[in-house]
C-alpha positions as CSV (number, residue, x, y, z in Angstrom):
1,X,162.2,-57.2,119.4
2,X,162.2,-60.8,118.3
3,X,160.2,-61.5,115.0
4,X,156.4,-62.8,115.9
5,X,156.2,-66.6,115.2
6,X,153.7,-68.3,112.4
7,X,153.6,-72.4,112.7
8,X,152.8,-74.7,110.5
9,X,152.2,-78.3,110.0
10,X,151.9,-80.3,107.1
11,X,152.0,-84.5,106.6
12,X,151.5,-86.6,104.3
13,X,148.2,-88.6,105.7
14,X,146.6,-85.0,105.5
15,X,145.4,-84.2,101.9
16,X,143.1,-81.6,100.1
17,X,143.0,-82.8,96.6
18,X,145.1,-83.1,93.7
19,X,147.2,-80.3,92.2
20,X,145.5,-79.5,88.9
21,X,146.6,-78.1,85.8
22,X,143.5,-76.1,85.5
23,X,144.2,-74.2,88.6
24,X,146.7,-72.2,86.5
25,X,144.6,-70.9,83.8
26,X,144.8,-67.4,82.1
27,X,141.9,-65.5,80.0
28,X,142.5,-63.8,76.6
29,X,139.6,-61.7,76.0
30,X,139.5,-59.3,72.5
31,X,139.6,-56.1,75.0
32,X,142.5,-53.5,74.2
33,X,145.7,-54.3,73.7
34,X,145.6,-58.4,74.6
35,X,145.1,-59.7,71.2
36,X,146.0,-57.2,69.0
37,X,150.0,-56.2,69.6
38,X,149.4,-58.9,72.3
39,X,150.1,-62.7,71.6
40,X,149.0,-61.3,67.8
41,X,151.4,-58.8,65.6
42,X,152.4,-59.2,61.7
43,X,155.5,-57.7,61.1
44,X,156.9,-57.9,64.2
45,X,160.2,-59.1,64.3
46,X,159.3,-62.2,66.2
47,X,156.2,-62.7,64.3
48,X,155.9,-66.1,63.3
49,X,154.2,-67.4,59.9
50,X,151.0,-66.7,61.4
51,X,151.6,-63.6,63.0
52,X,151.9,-64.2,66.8
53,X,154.9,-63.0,68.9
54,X,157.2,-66.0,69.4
55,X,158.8,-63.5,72.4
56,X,155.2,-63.3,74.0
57,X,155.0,-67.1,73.7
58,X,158.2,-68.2,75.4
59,X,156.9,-65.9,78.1
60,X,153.8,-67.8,78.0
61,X,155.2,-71.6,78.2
62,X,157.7,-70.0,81.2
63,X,154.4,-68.4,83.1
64,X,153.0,-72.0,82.8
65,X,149.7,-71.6,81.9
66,X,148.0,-74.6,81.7
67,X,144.6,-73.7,80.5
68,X,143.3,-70.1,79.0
69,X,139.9,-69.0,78.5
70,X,138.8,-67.4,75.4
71,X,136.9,-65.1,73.2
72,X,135.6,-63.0,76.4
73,X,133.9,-62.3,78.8
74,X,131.8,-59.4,78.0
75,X,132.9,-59.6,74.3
76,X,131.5,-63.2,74.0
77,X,128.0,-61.9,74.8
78,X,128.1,-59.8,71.5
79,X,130.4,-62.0,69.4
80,X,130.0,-64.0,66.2
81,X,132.0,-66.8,65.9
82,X,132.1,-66.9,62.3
83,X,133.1,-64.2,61.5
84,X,136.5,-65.3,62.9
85,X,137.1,-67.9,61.0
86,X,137.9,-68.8,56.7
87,X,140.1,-66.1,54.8
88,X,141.0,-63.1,56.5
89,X,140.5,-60.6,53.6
90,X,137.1,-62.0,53.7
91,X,136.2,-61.5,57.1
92,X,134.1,-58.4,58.5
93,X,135.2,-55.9,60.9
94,X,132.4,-55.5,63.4
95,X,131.0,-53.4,66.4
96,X,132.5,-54.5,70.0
97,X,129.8,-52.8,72.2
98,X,131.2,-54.1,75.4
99,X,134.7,-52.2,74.9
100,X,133.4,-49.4,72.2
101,X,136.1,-50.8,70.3
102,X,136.6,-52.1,66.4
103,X,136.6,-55.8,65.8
104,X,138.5,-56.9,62.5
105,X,138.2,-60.5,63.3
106,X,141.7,-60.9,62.2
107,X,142.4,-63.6,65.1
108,X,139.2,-65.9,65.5
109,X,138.9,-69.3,66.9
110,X,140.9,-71.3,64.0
111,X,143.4,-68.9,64.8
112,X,143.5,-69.5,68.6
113,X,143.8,-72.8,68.6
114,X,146.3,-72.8,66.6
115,X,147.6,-70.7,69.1
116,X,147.3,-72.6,71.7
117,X,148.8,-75.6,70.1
118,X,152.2,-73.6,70.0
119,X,151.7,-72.1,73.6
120,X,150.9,-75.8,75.3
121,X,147.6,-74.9,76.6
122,X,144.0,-76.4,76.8
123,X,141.4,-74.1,75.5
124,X,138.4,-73.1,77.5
125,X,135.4,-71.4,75.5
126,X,133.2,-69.0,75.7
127,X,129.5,-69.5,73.6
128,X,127.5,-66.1,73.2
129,X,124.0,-66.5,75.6
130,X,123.8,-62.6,75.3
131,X,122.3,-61.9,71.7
132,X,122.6,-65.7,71.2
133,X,121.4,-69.0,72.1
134,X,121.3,-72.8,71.4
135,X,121.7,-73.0,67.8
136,X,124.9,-71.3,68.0
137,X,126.1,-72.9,70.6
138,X,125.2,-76.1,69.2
139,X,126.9,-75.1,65.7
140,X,130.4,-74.3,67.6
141,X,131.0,-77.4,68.8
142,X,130.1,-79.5,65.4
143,X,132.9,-77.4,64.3
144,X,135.3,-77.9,67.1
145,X,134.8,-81.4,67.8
146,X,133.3,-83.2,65.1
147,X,135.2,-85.6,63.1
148,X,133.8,-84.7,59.6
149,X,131.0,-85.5,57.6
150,X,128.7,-82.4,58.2
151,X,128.6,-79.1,57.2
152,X,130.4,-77.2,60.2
153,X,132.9,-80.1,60.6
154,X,134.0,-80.2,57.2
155,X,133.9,-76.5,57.0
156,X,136.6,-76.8,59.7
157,X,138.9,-79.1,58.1
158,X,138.8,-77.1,55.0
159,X,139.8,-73.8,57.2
160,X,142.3,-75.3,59.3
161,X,142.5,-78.6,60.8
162,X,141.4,-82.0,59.2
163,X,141.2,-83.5,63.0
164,X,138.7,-82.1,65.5
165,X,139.5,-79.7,68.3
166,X,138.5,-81.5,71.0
167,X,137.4,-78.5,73.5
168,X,136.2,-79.7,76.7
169,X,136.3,-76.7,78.8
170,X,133.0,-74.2,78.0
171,X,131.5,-71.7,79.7
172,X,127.6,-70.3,79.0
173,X,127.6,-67.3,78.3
174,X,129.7,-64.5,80.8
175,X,128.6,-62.8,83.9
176,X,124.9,-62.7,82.5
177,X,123.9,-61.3,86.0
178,X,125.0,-58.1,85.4
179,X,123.4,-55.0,83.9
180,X,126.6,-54.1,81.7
181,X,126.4,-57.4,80.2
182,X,125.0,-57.4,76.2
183,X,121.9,-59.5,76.6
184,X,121.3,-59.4,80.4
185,X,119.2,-61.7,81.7
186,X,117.6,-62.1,85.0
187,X,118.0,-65.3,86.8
188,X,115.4,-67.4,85.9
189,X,115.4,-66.5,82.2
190,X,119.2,-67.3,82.3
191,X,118.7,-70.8,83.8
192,X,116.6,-71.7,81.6
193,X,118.6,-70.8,78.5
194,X,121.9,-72.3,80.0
195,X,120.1,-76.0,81.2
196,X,118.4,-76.1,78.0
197,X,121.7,-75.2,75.7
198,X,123.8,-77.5,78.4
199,X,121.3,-80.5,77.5
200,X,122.0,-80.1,73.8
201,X,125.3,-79.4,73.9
202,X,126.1,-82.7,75.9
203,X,123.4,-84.3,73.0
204,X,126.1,-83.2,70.3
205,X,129.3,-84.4,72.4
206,X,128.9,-86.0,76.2
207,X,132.3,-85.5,76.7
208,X,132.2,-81.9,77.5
209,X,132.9,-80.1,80.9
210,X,130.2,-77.2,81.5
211,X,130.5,-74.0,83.3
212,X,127.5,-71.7,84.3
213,X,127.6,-68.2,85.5
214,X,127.5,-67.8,88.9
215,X,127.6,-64.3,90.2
216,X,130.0,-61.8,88.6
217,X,130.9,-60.8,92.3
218,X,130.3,-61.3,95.7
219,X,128.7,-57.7,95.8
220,X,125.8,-58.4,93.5
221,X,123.1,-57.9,95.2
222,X,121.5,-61.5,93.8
223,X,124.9,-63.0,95.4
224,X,123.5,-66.5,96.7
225,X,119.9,-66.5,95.0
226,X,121.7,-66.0,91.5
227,X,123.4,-69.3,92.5
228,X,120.1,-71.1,93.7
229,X,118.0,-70.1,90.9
230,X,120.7,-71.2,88.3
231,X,121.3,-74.1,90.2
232,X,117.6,-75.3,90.6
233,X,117.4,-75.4,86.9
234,X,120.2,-75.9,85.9
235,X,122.3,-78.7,88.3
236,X,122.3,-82.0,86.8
237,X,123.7,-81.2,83.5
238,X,126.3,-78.7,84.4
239,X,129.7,-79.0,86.4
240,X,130.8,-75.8,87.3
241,X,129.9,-72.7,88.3
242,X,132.0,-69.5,87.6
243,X,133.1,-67.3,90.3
244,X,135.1,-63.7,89.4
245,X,136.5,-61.4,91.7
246,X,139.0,-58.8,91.5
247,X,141.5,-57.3,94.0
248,X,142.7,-53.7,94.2
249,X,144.2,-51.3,96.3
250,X,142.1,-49.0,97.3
251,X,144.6,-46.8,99.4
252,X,144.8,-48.8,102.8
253,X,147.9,-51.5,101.4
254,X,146.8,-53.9,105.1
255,X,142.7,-53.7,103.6
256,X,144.6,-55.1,99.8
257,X,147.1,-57.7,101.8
258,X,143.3,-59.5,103.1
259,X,142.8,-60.5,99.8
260,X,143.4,-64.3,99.9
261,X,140.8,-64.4,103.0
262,X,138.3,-62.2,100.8
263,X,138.8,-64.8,98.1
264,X,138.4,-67.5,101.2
265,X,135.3,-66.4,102.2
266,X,134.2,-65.9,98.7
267,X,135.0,-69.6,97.5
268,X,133.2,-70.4,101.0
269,X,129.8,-68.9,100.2
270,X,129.3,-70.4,97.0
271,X,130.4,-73.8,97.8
272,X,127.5,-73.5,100.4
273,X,125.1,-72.4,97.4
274,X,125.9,-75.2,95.5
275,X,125.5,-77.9,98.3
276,X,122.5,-76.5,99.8
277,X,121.0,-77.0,95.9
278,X,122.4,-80.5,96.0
279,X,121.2,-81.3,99.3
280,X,117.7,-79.8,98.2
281,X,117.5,-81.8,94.8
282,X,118.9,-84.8,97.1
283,X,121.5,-85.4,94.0
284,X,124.6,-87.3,93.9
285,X,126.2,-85.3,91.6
286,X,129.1,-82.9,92.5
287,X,129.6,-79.5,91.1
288,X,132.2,-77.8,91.6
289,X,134.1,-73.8,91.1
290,X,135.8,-72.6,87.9
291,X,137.0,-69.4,89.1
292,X,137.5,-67.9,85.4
293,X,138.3,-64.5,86.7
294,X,140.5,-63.4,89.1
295,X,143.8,-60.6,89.4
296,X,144.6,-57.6,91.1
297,X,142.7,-54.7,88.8
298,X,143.1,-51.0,90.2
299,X,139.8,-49.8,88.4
300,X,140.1,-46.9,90.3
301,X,143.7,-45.5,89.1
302,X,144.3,-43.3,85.7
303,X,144.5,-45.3,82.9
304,X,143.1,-44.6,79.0
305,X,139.6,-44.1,79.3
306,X,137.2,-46.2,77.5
307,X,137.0,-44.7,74.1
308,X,132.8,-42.8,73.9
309,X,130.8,-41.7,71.1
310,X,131.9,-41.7,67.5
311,X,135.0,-43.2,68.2
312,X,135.8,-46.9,67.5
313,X,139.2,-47.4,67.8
314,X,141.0,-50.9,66.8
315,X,142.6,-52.6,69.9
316,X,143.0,-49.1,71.8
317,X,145.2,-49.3,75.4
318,X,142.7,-50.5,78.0
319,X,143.3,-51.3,81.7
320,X,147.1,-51.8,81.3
321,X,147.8,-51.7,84.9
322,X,151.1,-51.1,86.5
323,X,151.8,-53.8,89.2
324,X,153.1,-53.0,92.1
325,X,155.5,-55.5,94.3
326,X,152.6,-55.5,97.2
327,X,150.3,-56.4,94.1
328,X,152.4,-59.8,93.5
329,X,152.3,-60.6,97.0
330,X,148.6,-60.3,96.4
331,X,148.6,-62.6,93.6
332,X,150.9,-65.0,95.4
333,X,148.2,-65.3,98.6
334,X,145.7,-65.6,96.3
335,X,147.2,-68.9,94.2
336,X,147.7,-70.0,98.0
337,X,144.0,-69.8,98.7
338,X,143.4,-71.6,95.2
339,X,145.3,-74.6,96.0
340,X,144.0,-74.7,99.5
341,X,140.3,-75.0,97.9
342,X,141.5,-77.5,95.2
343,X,139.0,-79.6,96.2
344,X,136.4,-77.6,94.8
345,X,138.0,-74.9,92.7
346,X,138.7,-77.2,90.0
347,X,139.9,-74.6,87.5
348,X,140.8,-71.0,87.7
349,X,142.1,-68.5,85.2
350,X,144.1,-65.2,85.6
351,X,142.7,-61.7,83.9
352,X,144.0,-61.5,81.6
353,X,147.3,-62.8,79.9
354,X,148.9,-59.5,78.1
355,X,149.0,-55.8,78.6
356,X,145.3,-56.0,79.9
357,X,145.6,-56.4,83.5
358,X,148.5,-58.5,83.1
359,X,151.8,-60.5,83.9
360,X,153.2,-59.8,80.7
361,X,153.4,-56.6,79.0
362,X,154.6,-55.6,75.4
363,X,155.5,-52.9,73.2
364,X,153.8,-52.5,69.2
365,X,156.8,-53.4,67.1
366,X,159.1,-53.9,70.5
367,X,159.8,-55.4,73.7
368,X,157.8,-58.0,76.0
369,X,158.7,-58.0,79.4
370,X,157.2,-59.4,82.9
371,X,155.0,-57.3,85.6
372,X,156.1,-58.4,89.3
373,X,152.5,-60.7,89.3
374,X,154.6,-62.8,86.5
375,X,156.9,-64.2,89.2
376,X,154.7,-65.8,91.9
377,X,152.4,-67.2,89.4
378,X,155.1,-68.5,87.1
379,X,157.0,-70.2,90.2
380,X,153.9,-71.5,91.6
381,X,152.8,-73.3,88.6
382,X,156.3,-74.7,88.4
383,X,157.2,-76.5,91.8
384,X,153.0,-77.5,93.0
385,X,153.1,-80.9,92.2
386,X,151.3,-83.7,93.5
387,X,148.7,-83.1,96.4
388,X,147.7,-80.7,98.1
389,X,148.5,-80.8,101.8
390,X,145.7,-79.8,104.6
391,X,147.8,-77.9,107.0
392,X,147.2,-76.8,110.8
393,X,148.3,-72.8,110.7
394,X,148.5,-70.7,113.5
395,X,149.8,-67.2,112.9
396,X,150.0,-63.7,114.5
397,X,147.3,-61.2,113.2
398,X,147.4,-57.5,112.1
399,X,144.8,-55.4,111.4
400,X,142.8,-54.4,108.7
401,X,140.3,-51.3,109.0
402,X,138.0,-53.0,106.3
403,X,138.3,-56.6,107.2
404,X,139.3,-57.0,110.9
405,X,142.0,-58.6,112.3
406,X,143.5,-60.8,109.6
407,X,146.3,-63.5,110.2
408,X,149.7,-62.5,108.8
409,X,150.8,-65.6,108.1
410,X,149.2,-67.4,104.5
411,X,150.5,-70.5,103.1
412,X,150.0,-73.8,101.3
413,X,152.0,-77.3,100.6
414,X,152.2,-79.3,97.9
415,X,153.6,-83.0,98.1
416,X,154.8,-85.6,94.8
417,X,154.3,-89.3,96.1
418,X,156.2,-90.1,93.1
419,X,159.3,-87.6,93.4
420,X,158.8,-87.3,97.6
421,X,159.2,-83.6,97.0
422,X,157.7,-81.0,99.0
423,X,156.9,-77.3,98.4
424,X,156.1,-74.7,100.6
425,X,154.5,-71.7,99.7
426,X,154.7,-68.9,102.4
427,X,152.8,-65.3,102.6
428,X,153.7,-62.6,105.0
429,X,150.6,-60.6,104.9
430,X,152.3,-57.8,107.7
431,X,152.9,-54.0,106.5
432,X,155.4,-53.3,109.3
433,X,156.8,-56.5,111.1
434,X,159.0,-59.4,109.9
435,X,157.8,-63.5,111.1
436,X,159.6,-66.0,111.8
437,X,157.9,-69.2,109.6
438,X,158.5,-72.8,111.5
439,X,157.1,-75.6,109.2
440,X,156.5,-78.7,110.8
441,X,157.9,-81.7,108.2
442,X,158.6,-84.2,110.7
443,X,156.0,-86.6,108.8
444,X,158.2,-86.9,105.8
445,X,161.2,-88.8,105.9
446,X,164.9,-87.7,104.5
447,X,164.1,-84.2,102.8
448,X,166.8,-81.8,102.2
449,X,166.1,-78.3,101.2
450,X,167.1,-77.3,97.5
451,X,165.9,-74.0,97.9
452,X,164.1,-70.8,99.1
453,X,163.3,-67.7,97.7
454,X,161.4,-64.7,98.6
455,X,159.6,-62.1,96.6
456,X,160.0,-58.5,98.1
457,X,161.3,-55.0,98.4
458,X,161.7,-52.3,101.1
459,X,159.2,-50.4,98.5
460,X,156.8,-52.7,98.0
461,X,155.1,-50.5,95.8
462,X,157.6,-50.7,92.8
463,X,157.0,-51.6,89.7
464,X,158.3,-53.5,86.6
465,X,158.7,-51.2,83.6
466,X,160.2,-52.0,79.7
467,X,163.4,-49.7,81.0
468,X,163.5,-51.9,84.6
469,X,162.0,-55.8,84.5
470,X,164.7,-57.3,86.6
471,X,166.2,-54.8,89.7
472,X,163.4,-56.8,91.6
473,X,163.4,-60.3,91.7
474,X,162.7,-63.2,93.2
475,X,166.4,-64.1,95.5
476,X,167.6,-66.7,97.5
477,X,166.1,-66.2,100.7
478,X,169.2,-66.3,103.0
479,X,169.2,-68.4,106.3
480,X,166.0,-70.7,105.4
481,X,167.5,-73.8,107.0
482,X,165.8,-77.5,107.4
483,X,166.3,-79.2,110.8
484,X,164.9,-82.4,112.1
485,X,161.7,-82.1,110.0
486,X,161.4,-78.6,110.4
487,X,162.1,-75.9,108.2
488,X,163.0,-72.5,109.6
489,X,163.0,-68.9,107.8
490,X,162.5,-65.6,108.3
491,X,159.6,-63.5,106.0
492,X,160.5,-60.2,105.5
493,X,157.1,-57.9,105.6
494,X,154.9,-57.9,102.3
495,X,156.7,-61.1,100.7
496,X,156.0,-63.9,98.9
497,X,158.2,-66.8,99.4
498,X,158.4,-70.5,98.1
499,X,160.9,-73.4,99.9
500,X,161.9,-76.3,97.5
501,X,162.7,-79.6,99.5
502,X,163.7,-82.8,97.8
503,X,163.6,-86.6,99.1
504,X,166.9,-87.7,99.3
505,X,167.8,-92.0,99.8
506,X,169.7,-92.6,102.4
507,X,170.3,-88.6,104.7
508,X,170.2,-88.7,108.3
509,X,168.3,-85.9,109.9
510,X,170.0,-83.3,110.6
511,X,170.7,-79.3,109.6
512,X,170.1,-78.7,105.4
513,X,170.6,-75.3,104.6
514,X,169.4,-73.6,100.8
């Protein structure tokens, strides 16, 4: 039986938005295993002077993480920001009530920025609204991004760093909808406290870009009238509003595959919050998504426990998922779904960066390797360049018992005006049945394809491991061809697949071949 058909067609005159940097942002959270024998060992034999893992930073700068979000959530809303910083024999090991765990404050903020200096990433952080509130905030950023002359700013360049941080990315508070959250507030308390720490923060540097909480998911029963409430008080002096969600497999792997039109629908809905508050305060102003949470996280599968009682362990294994190959088809639909909101997701970071539901794992004393979500992430961040593409799809569908009948076919473009060159990113969504992928390109001129490769294996639910990182890799995706302005391939079932095409002076149409 022939392979059903999925169509696509892309041109230039058709655009979303920009590709941003943002889009391909991580989060390093103090929660297990991500700091601590994460990016941060002593002694280990690719510890730098400072202690981080130079082998967990060359995975970093590959991955291509542009922007990464930091202390927490839920540890921000119980966290002290001083104690993180000045001498570390001096600083105090504290309670973390969000993970039951033991804080020694050994890596603070000094210490990530640092960090992220030697990683190539733009910081995005968190100020505590739980058990804090303005002054605090207000005090973090003289440190950060003050010159020098005052207390905090000079405090900072006799730490660390004799010029000012410069953060622009920070978010109020985390997730302060929920129960679980240290410091809980309900909507209208929260509002408050975020427009009111917004108005001074932008008092103390007007430079800054500001991100509330939105919901902490879509199934929070204040879904929607969290948003408004925020919003109503909140509008004119912030820019973003967070959105989290997380993606598992629950059992059914075709209800897991509908991820990237859950996330659709998700990015929807808010965007209609946030314009119905515009519409309503008849503003001008655009705000837009930071989407400062997202993965695949099986919170359903064995895995450690979260340590109870009297015990307070330091950096204990936490949510150090296994990924499965289905899982980084997941991940690849979902970066699709990212770039195809780019217009109003303006930022978006990954949960989280190492061993806690993450692309890279390590080893205390030992090895780093990559989980199978490493791969689409690190490829896509990589090749999207340029704009985004609006594209006409039209695919078969297959069914999902939780979500209905779901198109098979996911995918995104990107084009460089600069360089002419064009990348396709391609999901076949389907558990049982191969598709055959015809891209429409005729409205470029002189492309040849330099490559194609697919993401996939007849198990899709294998996984990386420190014996096997590499018997499953993205390969050449044999008989992708480029004719007359259209590309050709063939997606295996459960794949993620990306097609590389160049602008080359002077080539006559005709068959180009990876």
């Amino acid at each position: 039986m022939a392979a059903a058909r999925g169509r696509v067609t892309g041109n230039p005159a058709f655009v979303v938005g920009p590709v941003r940097r943002e889009t391909f942002g991580a989060f390093v959270e103090h929660l297990g295993r991500c700091v601590y024998t994460g990016i941060y060992e002593p002694g280990h034999p690719t510890a730098d002077d400072a202690g981080w893992r130079r082998d967990v930073l060359d995975l970093v700068r590959e991955l291509g993480v542009g922007l990464v979000r930091y202390p927490g959530g839920n540890f921000v809303s119980g966290y002290r920001w001083e104690d993180g910083i000045g001498p570390k024999e001096d600083r105090p090991a504290r309670l973390d009530l969000a993970w039951h765990s033991t804080e020694t404050n050994q890596v603070g903020l000094d210490d990530f920025m640092d960090w992220c200096a030697k990683a190539g990433v733009e910081p995005m952080l968190a100020v505590n609204l739980g058990t804090r509130g303005v002054q605090e905030a207000l005090d973090i950023v003289e440190y950060c991004n003050h010159p020098g002359g005052t207390a905090l700013s000079d405090l900072r360049r006799k730490n660390s760093s004799d010029e000012p941080y410069g953060v622009r990315f920070w978010c109020l508070g985390n997730e302060m909808d929920g129960e679980w959250q240290i410091g809980h507030k309900p909507a209208a308390e929260y509002a408050r406290l975020a427009a009111t720490t917004a108005r001074a923060m932008r008092m103390a540097d007007d430079g800054l870009r500001l991100v509330v909480c939105g919901s902490s998911n879509s199934g929070m029963a204040t879904f929607g009238e969290w948003e408004r409430q925020v919003l109503s008080e909140a509008y004119e002096v912030v820019d973003f509003v967070s959105a989290h969600h997380y993606f598992e497999n629950a059992g059914v792997l075709e209800d897991h595959l509908a991820a990237g039109v859950v996330m659709d629908r998700f990015v929807r809905d808010i965007v209609a919050h946030i314009d119905h508050v515009k519409s309503v305060r008849k503003s001008s102003k655009a705000v837009n998504i930071s989407f400062d949470e997202w993965n695949v996280w099986h919170m359903n599968s064995p895995r450690t426990p979260l340590p109870s009682g009297d015990d307070w362990p330091e950096a204990p294994e936490l949510l150090e998922d296994l990924y499965t190959v289905a899982d980084a088809v997941v991940v690849g639909d979902l970066l699709i779904t990212l770039l195809n909101h780019t217009d109003r997701v303006h930022a978006a970071c990954l949960a989280q960066l190492v061993n806690v539901i993450a692309p890279i794992m390590t080893r205390p004393g030992g090895a780093a390797w990559k989980q199978t979500i490493f791969h689409p992430f690190a490829l896509t961040s990589a090749h999207a360049r340029g704009t985004v593409l609006r594209l006409a799809v039209v695919s078969p569908s297959f069914a999902s018992p939780r979500h209905g009948e779901i198109p098979a076919l996911s995918a995104a473009a990107t084009h460089d005006p600069a360089s002419g060159e064009v990348t396709v990113f391609a999901v076949n969504r389907s558990t049982a049945d191969p598709l055959h992928l015809d891209v429409d390109l005729g409205g470029f001129d002189g492309l040849q394809l330099t490559e194609a490769l697919s993401f996939t294996n007849d198990d899709p639910l294998w996984h990386a491991s420190e014996q096997d990182s590499t018997s499953v890799l993205p390969r050449t995706l044999e008989g992708a061809a480029l004719d007359g302005g259209r590309l050709a391939a063939e997606l295996a079932p459960v794949s993620w697949s990306v097609f590389r095409l160049a602008r080359t002076a002077g080539m006559t149409k005709g068959e180009r071949r990876a």
